[in-house]
C-alpha positions in Angstrom: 63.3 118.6 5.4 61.5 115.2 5.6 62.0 113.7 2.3 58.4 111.8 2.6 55.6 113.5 4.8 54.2 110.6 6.3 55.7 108.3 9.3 56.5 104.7 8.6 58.1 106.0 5.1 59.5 108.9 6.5 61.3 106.6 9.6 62.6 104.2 6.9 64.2 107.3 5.1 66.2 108.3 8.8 66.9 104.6 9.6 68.4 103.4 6.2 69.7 106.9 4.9 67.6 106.3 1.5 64.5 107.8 -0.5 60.9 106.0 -0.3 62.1 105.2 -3.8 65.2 103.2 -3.1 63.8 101.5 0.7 60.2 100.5 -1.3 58.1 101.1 1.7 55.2 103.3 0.5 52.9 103.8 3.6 52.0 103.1 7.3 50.4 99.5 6.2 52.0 95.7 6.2 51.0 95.7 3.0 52.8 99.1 2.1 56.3 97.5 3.3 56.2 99.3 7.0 58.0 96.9 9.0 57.3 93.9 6.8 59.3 91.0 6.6 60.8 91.9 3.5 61.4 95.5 4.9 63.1 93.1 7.8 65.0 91.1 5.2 66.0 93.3 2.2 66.5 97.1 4.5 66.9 96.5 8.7 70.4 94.5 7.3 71.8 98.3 6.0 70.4 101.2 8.8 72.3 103.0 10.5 72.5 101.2 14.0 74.1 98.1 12.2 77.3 99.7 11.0 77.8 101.6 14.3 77.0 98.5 16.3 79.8 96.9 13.9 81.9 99.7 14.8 82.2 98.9 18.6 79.1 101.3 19.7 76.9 100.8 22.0 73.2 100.6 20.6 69.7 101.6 22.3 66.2 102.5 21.5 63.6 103.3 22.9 59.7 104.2 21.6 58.0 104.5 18.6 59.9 102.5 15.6 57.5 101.4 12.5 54.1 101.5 12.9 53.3 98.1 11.6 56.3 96.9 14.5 55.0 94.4 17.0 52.3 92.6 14.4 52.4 89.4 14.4 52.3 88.9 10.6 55.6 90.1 10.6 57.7 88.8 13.4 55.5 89.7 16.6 57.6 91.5 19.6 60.5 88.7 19.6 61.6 90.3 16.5 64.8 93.0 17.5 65.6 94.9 14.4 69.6 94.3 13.8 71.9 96.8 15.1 70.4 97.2 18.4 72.0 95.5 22.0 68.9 97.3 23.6 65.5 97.2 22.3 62.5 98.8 24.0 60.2 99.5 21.1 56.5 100.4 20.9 54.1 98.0 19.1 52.4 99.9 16.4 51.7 103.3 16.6 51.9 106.1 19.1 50.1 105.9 22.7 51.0 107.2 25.8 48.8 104.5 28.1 47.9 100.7 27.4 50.2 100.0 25.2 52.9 97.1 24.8 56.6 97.4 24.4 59.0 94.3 22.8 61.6 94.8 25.8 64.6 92.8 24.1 62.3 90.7 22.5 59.8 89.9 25.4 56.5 91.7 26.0 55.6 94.1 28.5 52.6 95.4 28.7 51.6 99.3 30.5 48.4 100.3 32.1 47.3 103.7 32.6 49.2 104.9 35.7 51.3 108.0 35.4 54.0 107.4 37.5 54.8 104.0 36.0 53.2 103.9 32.5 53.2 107.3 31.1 55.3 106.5 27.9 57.4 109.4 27.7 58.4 109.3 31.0 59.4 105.7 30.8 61.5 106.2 28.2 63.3 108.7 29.5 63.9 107.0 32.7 65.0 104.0 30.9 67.3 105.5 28.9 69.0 107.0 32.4 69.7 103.4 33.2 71.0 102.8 30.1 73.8 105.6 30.3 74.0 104.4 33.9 75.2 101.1 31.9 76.9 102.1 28.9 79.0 105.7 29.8 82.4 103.7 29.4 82.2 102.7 26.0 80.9 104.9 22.7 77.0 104.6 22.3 74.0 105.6 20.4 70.7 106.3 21.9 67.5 106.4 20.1 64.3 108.2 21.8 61.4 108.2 20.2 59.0 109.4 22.2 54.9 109.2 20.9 54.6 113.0 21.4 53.2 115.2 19.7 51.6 112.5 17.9 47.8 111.8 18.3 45.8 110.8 21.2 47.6 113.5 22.8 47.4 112.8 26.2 49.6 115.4 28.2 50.8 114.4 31.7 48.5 115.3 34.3 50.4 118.3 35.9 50.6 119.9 32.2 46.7 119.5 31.3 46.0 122.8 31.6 49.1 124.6 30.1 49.0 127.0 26.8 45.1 127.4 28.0 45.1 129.9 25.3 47.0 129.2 23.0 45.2 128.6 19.6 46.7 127.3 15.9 49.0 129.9 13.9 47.0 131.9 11.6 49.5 131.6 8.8 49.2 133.0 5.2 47.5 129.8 4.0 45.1 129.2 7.2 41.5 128.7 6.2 42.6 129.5 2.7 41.1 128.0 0.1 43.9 125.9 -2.4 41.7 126.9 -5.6 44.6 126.2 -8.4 45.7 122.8 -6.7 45.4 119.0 -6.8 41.4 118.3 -6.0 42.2 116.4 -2.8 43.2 120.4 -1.7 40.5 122.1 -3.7 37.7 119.3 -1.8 38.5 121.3 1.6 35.7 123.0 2.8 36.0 126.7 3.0 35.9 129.4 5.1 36.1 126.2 7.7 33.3 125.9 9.8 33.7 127.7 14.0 33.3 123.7 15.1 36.3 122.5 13.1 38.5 125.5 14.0 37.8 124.8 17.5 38.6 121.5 16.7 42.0 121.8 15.4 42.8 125.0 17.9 42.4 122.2 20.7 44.2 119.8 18.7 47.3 121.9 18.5 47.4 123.0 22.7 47.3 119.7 23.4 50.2 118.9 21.0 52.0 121.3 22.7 50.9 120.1 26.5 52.4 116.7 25.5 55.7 117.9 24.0 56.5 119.6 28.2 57.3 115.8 29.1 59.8 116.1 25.7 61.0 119.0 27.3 61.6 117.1 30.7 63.4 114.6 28.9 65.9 116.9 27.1 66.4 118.3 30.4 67.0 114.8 32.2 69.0 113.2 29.8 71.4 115.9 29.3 71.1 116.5 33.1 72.6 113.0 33.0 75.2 113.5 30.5 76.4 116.3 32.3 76.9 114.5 35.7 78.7 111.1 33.5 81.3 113.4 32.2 79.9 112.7 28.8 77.7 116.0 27.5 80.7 117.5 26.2 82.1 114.7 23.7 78.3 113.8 23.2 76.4 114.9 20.0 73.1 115.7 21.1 70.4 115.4 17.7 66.5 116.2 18.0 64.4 116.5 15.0 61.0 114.7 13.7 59.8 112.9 11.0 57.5 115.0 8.8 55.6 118.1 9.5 52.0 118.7 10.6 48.9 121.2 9.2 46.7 122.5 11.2 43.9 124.3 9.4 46.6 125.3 6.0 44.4 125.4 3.3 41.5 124.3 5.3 42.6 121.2 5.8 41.8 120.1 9.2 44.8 117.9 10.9 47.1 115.9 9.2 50.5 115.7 7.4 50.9 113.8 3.8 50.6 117.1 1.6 53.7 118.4 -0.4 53.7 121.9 1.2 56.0 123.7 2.9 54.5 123.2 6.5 54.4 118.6 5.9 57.7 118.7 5.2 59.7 120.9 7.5 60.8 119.9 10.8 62.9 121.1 13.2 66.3 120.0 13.9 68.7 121.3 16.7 71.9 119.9 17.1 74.8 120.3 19.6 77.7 119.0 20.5 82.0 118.7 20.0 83.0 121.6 17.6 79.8 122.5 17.1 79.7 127.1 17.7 76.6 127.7 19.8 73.9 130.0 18.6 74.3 129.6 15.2 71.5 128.9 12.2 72.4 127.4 9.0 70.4 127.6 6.4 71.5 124.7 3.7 69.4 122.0 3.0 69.3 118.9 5.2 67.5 116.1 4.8 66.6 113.4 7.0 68.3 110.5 4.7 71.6 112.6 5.9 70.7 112.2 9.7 72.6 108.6 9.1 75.2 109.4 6.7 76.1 112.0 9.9 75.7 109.8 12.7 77.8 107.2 10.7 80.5 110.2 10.0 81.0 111.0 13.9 81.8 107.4 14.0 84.2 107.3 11.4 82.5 105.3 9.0 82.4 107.2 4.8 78.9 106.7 3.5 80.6 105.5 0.5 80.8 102.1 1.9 77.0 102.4 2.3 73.7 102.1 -0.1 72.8 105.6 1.4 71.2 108.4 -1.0 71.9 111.2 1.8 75.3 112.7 3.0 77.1 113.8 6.3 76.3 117.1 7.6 79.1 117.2 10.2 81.4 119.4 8.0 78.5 121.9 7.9 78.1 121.9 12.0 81.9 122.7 12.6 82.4 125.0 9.5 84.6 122.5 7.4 82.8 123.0 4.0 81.8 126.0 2.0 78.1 126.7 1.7 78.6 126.4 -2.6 79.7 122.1 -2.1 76.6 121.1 -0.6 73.2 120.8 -2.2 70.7 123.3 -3.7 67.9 120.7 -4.9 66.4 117.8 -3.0 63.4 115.4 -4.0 60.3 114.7 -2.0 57.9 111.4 -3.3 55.1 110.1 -1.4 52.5 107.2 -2.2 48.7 108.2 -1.5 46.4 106.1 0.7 43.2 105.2 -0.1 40.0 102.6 0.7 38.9 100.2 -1.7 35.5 101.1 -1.0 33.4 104.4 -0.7 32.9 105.9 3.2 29.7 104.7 4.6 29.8 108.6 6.1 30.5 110.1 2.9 29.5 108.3 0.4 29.2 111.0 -2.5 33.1 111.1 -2.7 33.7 107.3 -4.6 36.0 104.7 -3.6 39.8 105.8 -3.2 39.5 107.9 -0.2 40.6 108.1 3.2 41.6 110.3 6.4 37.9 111.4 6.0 36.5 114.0 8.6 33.2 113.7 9.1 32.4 117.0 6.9 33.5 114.3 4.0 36.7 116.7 4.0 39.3 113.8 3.2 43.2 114.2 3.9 44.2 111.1 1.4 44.0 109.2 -1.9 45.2 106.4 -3.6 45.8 109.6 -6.2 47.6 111.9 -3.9 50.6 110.1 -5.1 53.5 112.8 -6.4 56.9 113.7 -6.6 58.4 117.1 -6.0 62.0 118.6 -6.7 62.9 121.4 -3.6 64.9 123.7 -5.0 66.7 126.3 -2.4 69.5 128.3 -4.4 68.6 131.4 -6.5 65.7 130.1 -7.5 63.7 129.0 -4.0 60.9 126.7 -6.4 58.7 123.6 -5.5 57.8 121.6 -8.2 55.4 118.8 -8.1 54.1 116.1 -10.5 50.9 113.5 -9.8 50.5 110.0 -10.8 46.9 110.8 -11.5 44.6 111.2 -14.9 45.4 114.3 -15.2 49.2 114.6 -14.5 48.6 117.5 -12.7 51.1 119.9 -11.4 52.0 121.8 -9.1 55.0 124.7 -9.0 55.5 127.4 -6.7 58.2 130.2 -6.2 58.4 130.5 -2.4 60.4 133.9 -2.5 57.7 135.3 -3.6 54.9 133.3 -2.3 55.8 131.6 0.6 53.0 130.4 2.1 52.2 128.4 -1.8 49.3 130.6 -2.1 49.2 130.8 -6.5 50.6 127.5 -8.0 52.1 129.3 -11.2 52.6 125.8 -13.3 50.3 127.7 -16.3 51.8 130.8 -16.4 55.5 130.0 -15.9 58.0 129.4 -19.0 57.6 126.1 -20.2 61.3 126.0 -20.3 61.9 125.9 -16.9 59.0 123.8 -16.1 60.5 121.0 -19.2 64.2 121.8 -16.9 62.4 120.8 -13.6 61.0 117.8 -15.3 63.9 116.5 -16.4 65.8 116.8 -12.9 62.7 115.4 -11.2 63.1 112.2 -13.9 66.9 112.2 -12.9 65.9 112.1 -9.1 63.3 109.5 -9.6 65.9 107.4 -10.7 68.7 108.0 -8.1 70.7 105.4 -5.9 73.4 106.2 -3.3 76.0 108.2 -5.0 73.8 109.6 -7.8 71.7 110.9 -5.5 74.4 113.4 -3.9 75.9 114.5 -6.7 
């Protein structure tokens, strides 16, 4: 689960181990702490890179970092976050042409080639030359490639794959979110033929770019393999928040507490680690450094992280009843000052507006949720707004979040769900896992 379903946030979560609560940045902007200098000063100083890097690795990455990197109101591309002896990152957010990397602090600027600018593909051959480099001592290598993340610009060769494939039709698809917050309810529904076409096209082309992914896995562990290094290698691929397409009529976009913004995947191999196997516990992405510290040898409890190692879990050295039932997920809405020229019937505080004025964001889409998975498999939700609306649904029952049930539940449990969301709220390192 992504702990925040929106990138810069969610990024700071995996790099410093943390909630949005505890690492303070609130949204893709400057402004909102992505990549600012006092995200540089107060958080860079305590990811995960920095103690591995103290611990004798080898550090590299490669892609996609903040979205705000690169700007030059906040360091410009001489600026190499710490804990990194290889820096190739992307300035601002995702492209797969025309774009400019900080290459160890120097620019380097990409056309629109394939063969030599087609960002994916760079960074996997880059990273080849870095293993080339770095196979005799321990490492850590970062890719973070732009797919599947919008323009969407598949190779050439894979333009015309998945010709037919069209959005999952799941429960909540073209659905209309009647008992939920208004920026749901504001969703135009049954969704109009151009806007499902829309976001059918939207997700093939998601999944043309994500065959150059696939390439890379293959390549790099291709490499591995011939070093002598897959088998003492731990191999981690994940993202960092979900994506809708079409759920509750929503067009494209992430940012919503549901189920479908806030899973990702996450596929894991390596030393000790039994093949073909599913667990089902709870991870988080503020464990993803708490783990990758772990292999090294380094206890989280020397660390400000709020997440916890999940290496026990991947070679079976923990029972299922020590790790967590109940996780929290918080996000800050986004919103213009002003009203949309387009749409201007909505009022100021919008944004992520499709031009059917269906908007994806608000400065009062801010909420905070407790994820319970245990007996009780509950979501439970509560917005900074006028109304201090809320939100609670039992996903054993209802798994696509079809009926939010917050009026007809007992007020007990909902007064129980409060009180461990307040407990949450205020969390810090150790609190936080226990």
């Amino acid at each position: 689960f992504a702990v925040t379903p929106l990138c810069c946030p969610s990024r700071s979560s995996i790099l410093t181990g943390c909630y949005p609560h505890n690492h303070l940045v609130r949204n893709n902007s400057l402004d909102g702490n992505c990549s600012s200098q006092a995200w540089q000063k107060f958080q860079e100083p305590f990811t995960f890179p920095v103690y591995l890097q103290k611990q004798g690795y080898q550090t590299f990455y490669a892609g996609k970092y903040l979205n705000q990197y690169g700007d030059p109101k906040a360091g410009g591309v001489q600026h190499i976050p710490m804990g990194w002896h290889y820096w190739l990152g992307l300035v601002g957010n995702s492209k797969y042409y025309n774009y400019t990397l900080s290459a160890n602090g120097h620019e380097e600027r990409h056309g629109e080639r394939y063969e030599e600018d087609y960002l994916t593909d760079l960074l996997t051959n880059r990273s080849l030359e870095f293993l080339q480099k770095a196979s005799h001592l321990p490492f850590l290598m970062v890719l973070a490639t732009p797919a599947s993340h919008s323009p969407w610009t598949a190779a050439p060769h894979y333009k015309s794959a998945y010709s037919t494939i069209k959005a999952p039709r799941t429960g909540s698809f073209n659905v209309h979110g009647k008992d939920k917050h208004w920026l749901v309810r504001q969703a135009k529904t049954p969704m109009s033929n151009i806007s499902i076409e829309f976001l059918d096209n939207v997700y093939r082309e998601r999944w043309q770019t994500l065959l150059s992914v696939d390439d890379m896995v293959a390549t790099v562990l291709g490499q591995l393999e011939s070093l002598g290094l897959l088998s003492s290698t731990y191999v981690f691929y994940t993202s960092d928040h979900g994506y809708h397409v079409g759920q509750f009529s929503l067009p494209i976009d992430k940012r919503q507490l549901y189920e479908f913004d806030i899973r990702v995947p996450l596929l894991v191999r390596g030393p000790g680690i039994k093949p073909n196997q599913t667990r089902l516990e709870p991870i988080l992405s503020i464990d993803l450094g708490p783990t990758f510290l772990d292999i090294a040898g380094i206890s989280v409890s020397q660390t400000h992280m709020d997440g916890q190692s999940f290496l026990p879990l991947l070679v079976n050295k923990t029972r299922n009843s020590s790790w967590r039932s109940d996780f929290l997920v918080e996000y800050t809405g986004e919103g213009s000052g002003g009203r949309d020229p387009k749409c201007p019937s909505l009022g100021p505080g919008v944004s992520q507006c499709f031009p059917d004025c269906v908007c994806e964001d608000a400065f009062n889409n801010t909420y905070a949720c407790v994820r319970t998975l245990s007996s009780i498999n509950l979501q439970y939700c509560e917005f900074a707004d006028t109304q201090a609306f809320v939100e609670v649904y039992n996903l054993t029952s209802d798994p696509h979040q079809l009926v939010n049930i917050a009026e007809t539940v007992d007020p007990s449990l909902l007064e129980q769900m409060n009180q461990r969301l307040i407990k949450f709220q205020a969390c810090s390192g150790a609190s936080c896992r226990s």
